[in-house]
KEKE-3310 file (N, C-alpha, C; in steps of 0.2 Angstrom, whole numbers, plus 5000, padded with zeros to 4 digits):
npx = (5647:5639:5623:5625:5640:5642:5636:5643:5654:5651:5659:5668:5656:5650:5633:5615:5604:5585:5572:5553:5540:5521:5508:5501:5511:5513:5513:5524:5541:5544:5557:5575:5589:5605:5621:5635:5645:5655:5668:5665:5652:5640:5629:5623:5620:5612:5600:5594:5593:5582:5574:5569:5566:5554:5547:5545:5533:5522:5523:5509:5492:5487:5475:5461:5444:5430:5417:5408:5395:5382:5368:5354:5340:5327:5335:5349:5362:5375:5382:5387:5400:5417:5435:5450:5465:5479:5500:5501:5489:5475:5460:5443:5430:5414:5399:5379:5373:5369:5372:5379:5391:5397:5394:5402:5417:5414:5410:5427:5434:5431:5419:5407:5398:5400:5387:5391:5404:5423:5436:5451:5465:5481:5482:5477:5462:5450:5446:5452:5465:5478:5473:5467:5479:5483:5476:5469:5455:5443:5428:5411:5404:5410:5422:5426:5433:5424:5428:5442:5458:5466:5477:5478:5466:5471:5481:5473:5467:5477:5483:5473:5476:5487:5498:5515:5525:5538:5536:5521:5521:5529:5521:5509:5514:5519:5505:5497:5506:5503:5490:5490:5487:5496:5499:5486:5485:5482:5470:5452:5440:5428:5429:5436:5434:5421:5428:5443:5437:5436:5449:5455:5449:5452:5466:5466:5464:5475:5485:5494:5500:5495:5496:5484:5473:5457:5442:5432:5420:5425:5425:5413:5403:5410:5418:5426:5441:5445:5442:5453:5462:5463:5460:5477:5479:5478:5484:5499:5498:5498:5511:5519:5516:5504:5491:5476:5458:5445:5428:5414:5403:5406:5410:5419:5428:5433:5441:5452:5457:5459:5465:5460:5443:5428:5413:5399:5382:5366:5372:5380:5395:5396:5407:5422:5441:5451:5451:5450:5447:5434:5427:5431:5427:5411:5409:5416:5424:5413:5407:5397:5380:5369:5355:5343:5327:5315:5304:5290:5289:5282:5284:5298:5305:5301:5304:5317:5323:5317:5326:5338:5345:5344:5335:5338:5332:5327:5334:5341:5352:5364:5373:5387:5394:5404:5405:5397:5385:5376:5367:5357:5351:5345:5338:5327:5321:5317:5307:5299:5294:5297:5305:5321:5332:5344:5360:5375:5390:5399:5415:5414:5412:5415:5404:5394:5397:5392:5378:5375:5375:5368:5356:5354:5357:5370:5370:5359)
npy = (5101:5116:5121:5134:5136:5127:5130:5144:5141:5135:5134:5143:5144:5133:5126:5129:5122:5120:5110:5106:5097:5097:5090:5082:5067:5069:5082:5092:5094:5110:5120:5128:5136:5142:5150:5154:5168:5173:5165:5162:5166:5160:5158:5171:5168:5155:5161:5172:5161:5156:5164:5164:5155:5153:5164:5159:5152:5141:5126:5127:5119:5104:5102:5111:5113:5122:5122:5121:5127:5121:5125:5122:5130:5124:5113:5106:5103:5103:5103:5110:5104:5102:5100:5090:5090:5081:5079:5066:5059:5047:5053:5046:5050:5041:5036:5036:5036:5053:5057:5067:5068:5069:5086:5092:5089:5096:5108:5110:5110:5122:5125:5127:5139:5143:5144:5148:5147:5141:5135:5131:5126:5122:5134:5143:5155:5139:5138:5148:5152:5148:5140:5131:5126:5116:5105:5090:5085:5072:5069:5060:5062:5053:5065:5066:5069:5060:5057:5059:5053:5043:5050:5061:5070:5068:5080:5090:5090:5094:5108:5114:5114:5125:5118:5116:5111:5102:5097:5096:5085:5076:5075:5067:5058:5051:5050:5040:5028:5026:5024:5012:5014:5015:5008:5009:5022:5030:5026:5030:5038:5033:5020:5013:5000:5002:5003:5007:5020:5026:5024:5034:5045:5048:5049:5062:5070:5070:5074:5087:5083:5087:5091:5089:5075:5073:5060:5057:5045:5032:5022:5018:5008:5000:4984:4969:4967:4980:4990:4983:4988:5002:5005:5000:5011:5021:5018:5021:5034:5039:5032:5042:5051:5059:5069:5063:5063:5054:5047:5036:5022:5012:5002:4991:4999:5010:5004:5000:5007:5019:5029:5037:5039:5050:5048:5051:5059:5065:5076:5081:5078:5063:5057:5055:5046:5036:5018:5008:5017:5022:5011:5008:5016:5015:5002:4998:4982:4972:4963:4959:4952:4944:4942:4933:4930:4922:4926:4926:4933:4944:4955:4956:4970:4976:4969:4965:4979:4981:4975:4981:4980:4984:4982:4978:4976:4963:4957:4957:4966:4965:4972:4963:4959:4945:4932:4922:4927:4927:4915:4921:4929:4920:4910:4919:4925:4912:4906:4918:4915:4917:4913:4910:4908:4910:4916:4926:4927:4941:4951:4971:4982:4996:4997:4991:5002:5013:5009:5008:5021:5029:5020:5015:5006:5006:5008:5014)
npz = (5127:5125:5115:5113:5113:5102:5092:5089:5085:5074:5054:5043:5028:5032:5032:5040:5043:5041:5044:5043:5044:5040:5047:5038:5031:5016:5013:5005:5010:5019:5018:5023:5021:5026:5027:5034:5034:5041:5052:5069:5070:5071:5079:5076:5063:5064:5071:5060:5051:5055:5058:5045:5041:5046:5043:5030:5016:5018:5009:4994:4999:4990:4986:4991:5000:5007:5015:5005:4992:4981:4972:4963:4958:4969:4974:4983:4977:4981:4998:5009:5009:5016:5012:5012:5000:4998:4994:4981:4986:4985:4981:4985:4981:4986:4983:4981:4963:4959:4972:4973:4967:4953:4952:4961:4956:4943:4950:4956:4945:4941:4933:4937:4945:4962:4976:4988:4999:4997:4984:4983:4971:4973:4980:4972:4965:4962:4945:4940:4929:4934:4941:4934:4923:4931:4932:4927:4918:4918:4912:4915:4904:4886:4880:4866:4848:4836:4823:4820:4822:4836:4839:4833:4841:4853:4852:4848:4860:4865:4862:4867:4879:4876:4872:4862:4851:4856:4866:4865:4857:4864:4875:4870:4866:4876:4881:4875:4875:4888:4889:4883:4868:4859:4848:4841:4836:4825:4822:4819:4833:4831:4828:4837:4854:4867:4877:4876:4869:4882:4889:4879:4883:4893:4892:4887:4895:4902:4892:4895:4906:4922:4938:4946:4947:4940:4940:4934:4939:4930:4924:4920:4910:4905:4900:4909:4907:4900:4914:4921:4915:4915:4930:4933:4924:4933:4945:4939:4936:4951:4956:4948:4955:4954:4960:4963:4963:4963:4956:4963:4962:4964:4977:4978:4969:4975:4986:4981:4973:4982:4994:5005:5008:5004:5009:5000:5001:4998:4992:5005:5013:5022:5029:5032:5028:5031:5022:5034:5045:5042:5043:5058:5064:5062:5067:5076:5083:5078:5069:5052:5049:5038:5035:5025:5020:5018:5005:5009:5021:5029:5038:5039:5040:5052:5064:5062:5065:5078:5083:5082:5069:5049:5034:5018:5002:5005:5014:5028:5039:5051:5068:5075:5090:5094:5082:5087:5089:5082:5085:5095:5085:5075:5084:5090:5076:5072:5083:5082:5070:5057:5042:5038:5027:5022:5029:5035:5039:5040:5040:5040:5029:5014:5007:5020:5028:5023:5021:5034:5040:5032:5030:5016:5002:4996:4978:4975)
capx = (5647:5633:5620:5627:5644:5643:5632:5647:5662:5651:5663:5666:5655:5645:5626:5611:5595:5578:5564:5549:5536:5515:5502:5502:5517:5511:5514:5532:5545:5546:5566:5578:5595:5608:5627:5641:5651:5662:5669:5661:5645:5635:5623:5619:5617:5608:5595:5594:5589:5576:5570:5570:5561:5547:5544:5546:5529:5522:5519:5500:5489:5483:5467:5455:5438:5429:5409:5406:5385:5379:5360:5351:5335:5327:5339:5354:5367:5381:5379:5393:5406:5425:5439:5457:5469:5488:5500:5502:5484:5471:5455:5437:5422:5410:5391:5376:5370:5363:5371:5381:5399:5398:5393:5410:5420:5412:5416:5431:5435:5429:5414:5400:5400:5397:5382:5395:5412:5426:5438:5458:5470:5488:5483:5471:5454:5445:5442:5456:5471:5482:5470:5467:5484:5485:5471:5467:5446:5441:5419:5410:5403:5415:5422:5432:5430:5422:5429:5447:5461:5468:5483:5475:5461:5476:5485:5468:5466:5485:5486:5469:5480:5492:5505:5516:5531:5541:5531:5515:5523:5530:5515:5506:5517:5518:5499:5497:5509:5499:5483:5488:5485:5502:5497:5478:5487:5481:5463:5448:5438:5423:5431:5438:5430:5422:5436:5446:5436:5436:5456:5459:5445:5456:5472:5465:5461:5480:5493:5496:5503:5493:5496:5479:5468:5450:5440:5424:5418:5429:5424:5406:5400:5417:5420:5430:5448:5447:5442:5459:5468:5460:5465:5483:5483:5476:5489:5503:5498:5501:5516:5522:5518:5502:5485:5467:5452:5441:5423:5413:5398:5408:5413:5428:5434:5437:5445:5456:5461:5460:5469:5457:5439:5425:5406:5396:5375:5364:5376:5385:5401:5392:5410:5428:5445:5456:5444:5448:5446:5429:5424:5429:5421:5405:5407:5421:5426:5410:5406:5391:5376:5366:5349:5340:5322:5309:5298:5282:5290:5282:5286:5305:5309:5300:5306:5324:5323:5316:5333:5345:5347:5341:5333:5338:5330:5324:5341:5341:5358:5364:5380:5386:5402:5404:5400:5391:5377:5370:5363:5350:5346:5342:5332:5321:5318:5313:5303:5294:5289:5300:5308:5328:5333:5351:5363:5380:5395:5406:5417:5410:5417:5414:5395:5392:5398:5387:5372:5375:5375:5362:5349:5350:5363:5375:5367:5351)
capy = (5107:5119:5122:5141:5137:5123:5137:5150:5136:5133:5137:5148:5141:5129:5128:5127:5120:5119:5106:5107:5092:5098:5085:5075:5068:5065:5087:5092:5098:5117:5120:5135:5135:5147:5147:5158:5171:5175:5162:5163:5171:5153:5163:5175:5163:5152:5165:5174:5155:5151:5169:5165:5147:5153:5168:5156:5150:5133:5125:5128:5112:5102:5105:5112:5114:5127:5124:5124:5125:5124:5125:5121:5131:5122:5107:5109:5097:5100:5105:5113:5100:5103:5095:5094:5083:5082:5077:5061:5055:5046:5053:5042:5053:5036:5038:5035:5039:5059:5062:5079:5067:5075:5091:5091:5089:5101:5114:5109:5112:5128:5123:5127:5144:5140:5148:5149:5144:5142:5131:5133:5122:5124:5139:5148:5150:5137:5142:5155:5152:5147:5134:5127:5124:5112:5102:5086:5084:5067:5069:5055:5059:5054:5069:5064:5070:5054:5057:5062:5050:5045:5056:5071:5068:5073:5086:5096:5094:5097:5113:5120:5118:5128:5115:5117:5109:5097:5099:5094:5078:5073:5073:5064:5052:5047:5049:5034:5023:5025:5022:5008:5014:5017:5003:5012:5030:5031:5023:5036:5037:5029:5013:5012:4999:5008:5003:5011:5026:5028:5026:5040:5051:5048:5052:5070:5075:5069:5076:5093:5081:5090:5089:5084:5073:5074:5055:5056:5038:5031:5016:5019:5005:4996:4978:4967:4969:4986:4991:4983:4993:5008:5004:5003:5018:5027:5017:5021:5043:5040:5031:5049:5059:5064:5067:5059:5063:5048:5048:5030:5022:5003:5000:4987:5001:5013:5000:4995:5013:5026:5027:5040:5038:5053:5047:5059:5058:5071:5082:5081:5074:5061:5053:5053:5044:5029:5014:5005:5022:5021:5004:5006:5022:5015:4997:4994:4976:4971:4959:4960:4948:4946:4938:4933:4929:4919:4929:4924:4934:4952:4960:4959:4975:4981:4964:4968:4988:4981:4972:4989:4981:4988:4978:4982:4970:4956:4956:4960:4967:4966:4971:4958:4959:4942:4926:4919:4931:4925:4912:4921:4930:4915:4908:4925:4921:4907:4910:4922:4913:4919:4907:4912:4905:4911:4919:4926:4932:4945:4959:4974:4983:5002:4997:4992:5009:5018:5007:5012:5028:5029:5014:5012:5005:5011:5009:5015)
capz = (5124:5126:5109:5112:5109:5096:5085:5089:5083:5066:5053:5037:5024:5034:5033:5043:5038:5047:5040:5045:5041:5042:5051:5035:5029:5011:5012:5003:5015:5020:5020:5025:5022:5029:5026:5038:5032:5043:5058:5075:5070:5072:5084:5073:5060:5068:5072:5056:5047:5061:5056:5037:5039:5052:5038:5023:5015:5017:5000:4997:4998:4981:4985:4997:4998:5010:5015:4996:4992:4977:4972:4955:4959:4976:4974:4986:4976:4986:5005:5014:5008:5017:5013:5012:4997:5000:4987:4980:4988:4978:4987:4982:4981:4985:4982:4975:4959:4961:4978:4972:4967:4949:4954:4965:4953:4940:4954:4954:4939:4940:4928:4940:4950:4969:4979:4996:5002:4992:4981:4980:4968:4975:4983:4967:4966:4955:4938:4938:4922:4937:4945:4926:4922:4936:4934:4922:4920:4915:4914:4913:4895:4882:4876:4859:4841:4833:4815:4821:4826:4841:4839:4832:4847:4859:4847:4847:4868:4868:4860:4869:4884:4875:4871:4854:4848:4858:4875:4862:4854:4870:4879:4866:4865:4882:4883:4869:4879:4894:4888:4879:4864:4852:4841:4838:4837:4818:4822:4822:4838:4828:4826:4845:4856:4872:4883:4870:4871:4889:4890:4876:4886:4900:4891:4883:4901:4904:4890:4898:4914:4928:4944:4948:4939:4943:4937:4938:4934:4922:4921:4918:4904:4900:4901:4916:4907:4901:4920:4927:4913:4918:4936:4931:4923:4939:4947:4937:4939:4959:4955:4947:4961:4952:4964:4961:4965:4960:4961:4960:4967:4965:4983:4977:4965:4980:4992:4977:4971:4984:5001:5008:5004:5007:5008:4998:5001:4998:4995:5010:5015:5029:5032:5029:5032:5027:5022:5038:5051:5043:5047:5065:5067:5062:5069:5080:5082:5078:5062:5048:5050:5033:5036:5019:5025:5013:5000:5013:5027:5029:5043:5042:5042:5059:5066:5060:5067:5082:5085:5079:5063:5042:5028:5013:4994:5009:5017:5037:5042:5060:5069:5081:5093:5090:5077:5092:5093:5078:5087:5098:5081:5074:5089:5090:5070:5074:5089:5080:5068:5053:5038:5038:5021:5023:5034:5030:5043:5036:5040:5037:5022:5013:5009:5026:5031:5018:5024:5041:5039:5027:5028:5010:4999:4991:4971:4977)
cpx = (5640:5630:5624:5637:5646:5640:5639:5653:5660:5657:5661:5662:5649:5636:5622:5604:5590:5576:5561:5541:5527:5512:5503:5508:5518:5511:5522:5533:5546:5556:5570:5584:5600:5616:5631:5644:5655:5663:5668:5654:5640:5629:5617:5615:5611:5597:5590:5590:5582:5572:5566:5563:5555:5545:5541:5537:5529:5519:5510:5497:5485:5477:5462:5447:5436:5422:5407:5398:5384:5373:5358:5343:5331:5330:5346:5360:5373:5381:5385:5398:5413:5429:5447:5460:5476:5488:5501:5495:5480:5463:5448:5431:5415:5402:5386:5376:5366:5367:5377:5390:5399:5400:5399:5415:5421:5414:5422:5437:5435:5423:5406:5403:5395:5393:5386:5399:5416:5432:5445:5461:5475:5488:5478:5464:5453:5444:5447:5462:5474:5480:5469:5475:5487:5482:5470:5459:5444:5432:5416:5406:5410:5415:5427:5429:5428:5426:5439:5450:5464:5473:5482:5470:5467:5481:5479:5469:5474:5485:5479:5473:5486:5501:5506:5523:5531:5537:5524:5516:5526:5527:5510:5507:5517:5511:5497:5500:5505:5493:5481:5487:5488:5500:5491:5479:5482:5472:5459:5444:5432:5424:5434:5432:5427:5424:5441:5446:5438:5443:5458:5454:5447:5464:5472:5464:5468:5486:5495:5499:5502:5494:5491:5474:5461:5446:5434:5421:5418:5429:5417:5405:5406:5417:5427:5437:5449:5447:5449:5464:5466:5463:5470:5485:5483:5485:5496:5504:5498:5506:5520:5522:5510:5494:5480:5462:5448:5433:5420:5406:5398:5412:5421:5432:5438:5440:5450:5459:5464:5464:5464:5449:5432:5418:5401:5387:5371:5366:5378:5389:5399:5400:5416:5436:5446:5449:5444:5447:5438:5424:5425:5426:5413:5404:5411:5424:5422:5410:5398:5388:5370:5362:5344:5334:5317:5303:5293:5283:5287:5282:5294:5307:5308:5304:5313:5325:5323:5321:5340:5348:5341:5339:5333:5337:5329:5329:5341:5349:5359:5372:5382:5394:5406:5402:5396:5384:5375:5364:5356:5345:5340:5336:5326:5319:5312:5305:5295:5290:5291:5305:5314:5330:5341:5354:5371:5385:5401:5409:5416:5415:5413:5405:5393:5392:5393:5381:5370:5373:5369:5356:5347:5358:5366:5373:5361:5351)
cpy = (5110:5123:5129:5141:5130:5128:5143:5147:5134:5138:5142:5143:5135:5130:5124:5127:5117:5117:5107:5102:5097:5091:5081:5074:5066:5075:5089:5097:5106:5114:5128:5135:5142:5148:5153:5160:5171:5170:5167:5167:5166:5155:5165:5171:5160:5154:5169:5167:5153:5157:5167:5160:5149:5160:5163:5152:5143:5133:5123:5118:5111:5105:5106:5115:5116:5125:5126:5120:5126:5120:5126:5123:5129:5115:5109:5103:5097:5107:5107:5108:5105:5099:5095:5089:5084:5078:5071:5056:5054:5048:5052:5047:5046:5039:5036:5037:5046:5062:5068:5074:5074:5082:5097:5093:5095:5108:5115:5111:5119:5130:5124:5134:5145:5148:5150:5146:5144:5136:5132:5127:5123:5132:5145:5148:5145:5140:5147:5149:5146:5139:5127:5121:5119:5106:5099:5087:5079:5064:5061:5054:5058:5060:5070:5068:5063:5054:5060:5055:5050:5049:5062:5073:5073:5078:5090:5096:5095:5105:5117:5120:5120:5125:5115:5112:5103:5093:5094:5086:5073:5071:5067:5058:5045:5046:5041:5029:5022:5024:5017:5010:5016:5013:5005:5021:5034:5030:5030:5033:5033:5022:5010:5007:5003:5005:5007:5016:5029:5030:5033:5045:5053:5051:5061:5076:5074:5073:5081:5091:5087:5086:5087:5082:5070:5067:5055:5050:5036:5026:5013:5015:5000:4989:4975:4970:4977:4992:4991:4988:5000:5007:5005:5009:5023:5025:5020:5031:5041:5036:5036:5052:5065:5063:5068:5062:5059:5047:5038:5027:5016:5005:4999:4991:5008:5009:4999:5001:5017:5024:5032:5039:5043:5051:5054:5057:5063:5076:5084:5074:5068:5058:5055:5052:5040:5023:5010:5008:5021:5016:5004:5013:5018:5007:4993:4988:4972:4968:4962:4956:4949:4940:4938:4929:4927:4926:4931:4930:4941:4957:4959:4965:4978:4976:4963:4975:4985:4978:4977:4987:4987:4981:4980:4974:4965:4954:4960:4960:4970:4969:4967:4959:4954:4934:4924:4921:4929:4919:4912:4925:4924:4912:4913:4924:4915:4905:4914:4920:4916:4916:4911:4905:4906:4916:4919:4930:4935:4950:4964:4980:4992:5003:4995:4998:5012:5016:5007:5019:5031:5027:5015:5008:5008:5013:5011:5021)
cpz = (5123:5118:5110:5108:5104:5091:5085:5086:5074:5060:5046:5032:5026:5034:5037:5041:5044:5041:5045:5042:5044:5045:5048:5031:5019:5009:5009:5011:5013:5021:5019:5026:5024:5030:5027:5033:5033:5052:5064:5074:5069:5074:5079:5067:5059:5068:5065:5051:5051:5059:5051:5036:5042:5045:5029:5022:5016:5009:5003:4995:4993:4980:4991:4997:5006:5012:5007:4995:4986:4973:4965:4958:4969:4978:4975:4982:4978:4993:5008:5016:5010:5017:5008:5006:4998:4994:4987:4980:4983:4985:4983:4984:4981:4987:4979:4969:4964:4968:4977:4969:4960:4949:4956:4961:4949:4943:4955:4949:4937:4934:4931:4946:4957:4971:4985:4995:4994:4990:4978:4979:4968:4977:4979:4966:4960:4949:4935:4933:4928:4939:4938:4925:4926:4936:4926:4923:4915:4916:4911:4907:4892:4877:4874:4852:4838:4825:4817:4824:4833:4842:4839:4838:4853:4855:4851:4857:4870:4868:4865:4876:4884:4874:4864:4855:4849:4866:4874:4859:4859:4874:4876:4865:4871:4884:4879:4874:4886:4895:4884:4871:4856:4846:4837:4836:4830:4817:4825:4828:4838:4828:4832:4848:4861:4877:4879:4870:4877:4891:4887:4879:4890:4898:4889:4889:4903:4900:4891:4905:4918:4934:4948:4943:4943:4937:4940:4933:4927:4918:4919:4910:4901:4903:4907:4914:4905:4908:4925:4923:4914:4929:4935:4928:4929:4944:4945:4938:4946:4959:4954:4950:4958:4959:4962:4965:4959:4963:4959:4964:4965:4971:4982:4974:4971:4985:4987:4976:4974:4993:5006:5004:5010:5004:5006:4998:5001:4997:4999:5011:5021:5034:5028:5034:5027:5027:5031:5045:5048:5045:5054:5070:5069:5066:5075:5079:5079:5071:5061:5049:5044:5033:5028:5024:5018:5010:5005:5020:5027:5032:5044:5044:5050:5064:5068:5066:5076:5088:5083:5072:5056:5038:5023:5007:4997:5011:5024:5036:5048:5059:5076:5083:5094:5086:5082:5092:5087:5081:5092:5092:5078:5077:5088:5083:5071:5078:5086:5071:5060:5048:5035:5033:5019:5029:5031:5037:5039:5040:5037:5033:5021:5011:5014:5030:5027:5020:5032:5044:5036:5026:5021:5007:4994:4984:4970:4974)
residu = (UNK:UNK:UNK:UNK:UNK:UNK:UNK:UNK:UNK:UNK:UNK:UNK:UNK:UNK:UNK:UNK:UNK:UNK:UNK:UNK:UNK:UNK:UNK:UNK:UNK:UNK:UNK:UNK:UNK:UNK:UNK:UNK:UNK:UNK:UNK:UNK:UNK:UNK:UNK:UNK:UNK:UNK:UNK:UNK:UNK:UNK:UNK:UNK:UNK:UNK:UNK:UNK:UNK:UNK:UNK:UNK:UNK:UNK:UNK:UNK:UNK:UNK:UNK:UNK:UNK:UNK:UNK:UNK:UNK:UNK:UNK:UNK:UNK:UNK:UNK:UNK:UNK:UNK:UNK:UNK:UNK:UNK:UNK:UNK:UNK:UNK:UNK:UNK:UNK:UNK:UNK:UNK:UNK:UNK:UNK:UNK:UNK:UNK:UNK:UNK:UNK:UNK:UNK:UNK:UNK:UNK:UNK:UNK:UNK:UNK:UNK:UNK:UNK:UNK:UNK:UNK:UNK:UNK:UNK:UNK:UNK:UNK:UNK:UNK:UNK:UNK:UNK:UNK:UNK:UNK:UNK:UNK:UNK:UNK:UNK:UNK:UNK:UNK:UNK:UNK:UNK:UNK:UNK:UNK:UNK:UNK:UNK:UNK:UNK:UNK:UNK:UNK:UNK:UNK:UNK:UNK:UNK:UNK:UNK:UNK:UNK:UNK:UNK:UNK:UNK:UNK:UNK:UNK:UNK:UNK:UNK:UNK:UNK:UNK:UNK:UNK:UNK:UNK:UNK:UNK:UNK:UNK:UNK:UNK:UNK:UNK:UNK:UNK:UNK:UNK:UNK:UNK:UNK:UNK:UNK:UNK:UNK:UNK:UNK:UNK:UNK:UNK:UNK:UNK:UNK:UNK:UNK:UNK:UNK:UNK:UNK:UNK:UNK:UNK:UNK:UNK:UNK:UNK:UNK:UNK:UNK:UNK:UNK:UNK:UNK:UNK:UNK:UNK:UNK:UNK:UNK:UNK:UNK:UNK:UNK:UNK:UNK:UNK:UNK:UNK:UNK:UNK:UNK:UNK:UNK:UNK:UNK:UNK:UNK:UNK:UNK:UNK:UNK:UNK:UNK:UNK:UNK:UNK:UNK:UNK:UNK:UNK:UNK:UNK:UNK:UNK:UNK:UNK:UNK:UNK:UNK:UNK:UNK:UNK:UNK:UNK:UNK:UNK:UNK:UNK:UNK:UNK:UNK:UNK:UNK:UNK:UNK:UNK:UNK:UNK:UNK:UNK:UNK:UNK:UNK:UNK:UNK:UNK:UNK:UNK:UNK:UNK:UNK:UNK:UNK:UNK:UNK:UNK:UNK:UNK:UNK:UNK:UNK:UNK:UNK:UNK:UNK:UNK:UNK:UNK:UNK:UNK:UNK:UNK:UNK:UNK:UNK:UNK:UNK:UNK:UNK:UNK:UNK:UNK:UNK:UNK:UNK:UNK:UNK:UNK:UNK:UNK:UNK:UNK:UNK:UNK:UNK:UNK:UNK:UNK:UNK:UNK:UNK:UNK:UNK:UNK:UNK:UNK:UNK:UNK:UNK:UNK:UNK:UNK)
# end
């Protein structure tokens, strides 16, 4: 049977539906449905839904970022940054100290008003009522009332984002549970440890449940287990469906949290991708080679460079294609007359990439 006459035999009441998936599949599905009046008019049908879906909007993307420049006087702190987040992702802002992540954010947010390009949240610009309503903001000062309870602490950031009744005590409620903190609900913020603080910083920027939650280094000062319980909570927002943006200049905490992760230096974006399309961008098959060289030694770094490696705190790093080749590094050390006090083969990892790219490290 020919697609012409299976479209003309559809019957009364049956429908036709187009999907339509976008590039990445972490996009919600477009859909078009279409449902026969009158028998035999399958055709028509057919044609009219194919109309409807090809007219019909794609859902807009979480967040997109356009060439966006912004300048503090003759200090460019963010450089003609583009970049796209679908939903669900958790996307790493990694970087030093100083290179533009904050910055990022605060735009973001719509807290900082850009020199160029432009910044939409589900399709609005930044900073607009619409773009608000969408958007968690978790800054890395703690911003709590100190003389106020935890509960009242989210009452007050509840109702500025216009929450009252049920909607208000509902949010509150689950925010508390989720940052661990039903047991402390009654405890003022002054008497919080600061893992304590940090979670209820993180919950005030969360009881209006936005669709996206922006962390800009959340774990700044807190000890080892408040850190994994800060984890789980990240984890447990893209478990809901909610999308991250996480900025951090701990390596391990973007391989552990984010599925995409964008290198930020200078205020530009120098790299971005999943963490293991960056390592084979910058290194291929190739493994790490980390030369520690005695105190006495003073010419490593020309020594090093003069081989296509970097030195970074008295540590040579090579890339080798593989384990073997350490053996004519070695010799040529030797050779020349250089006292090799360690050696270290690794795979090379998202500080690798960053000191590739860079020639410095990552906390630098």
């Amino acid at each position: 049977m020919s697609k012409k006459q299976l479209y003309s035999r559809l019957a009364v009441g049956q429908a036709i539906v187009f999907r339509g998936l976008p590039s990445s599949s972490t996009v919600r599905r477009r859909q078009t449905t279409i449902v026969c009046a009158t028998p035999g008019t399958g055709t028509s049908c057919l044609a009219r839904a194919y109309h409807l879906y090809m007219a019909s909007p794609m859902p807009a993307i979480p967040l997109r970022l356009d060439a966006v420049v912004k300048r503090f006087g003759d200090l460019t702190a963010v450089s003609g940054v583009s970049l796209e987040v679908h939903e669900r992702a958790c996307l790493g802002l990694l970087g030093p100290n100083g290179a533009g992540k904050s910055t990022l954010i605060r735009s973001i947010a719509g807290r900082v008003r850009l020199d160029s390009g432009s910044i939409r949240v589900f399709g609005e610009p930044a900073g607009s009522a619409a773009a608000r309503a969408q958007l968690g903001w978790v800054p890395q000062e703690l911003a709590l009332y100190p003389l106020l309870t935890c509960r009242e602490n989210l009452d007050a950031f509840g109702r500025y984002q216009g929450l009252r009744g049920k909607a208000l005590d509902d949010g509150i409620a689950w925010c508390l549970e989720w940052a661990a903190l039903a047991d402390r609900a009654g405890a003022t913020v002054k008497a919080l440890s600061g893992g304590m603080r940090r979670r209820l910083n993180m919950a005030a920027g969360m009881v209006h449940r936005p669709r996206i939650m922006l962390l800009d280094e959340p774990t700044v000062g807190v000890d080892p287990q408040s850190r994994n319980r800060i984890f789980e909570m990240v984890a447990e927002l893209r478990d809901q469906g909610t999308t991250v943006i996480y900025t951090t200049h701990y390596m391990e905490e973007a391989e552990r949290l984010c599925d995409t992760i964008a290198i930020i230096d200078h205020g530009r974006a120098i790299a971005e991708g999943r963490q293991e399309e960056l390592v084979a961008q910058s290194f291929g098959s190739r493994s790490d080679v980390l030369m520690r060289f005695a105190s006495t030694v003073e010419n490593g770094s020309a020594w090093a460079a003069a081989r296509g490696g970097t030195v970074d705190e008295g540590v040579a790093h090579f890339a080798v294609e593989k384990p073997t080749d350490i053996g004519p590094l070695l010799d040529a050390a030797i050779r020349d007359g250089l006292e090799v006090i360690d050696v270290v083969l690794r795979r090379p990892n998202l500080e690798s990439v960053f000191l590739q790219l860079t020639g410095r490290d990552l906390r630098q």
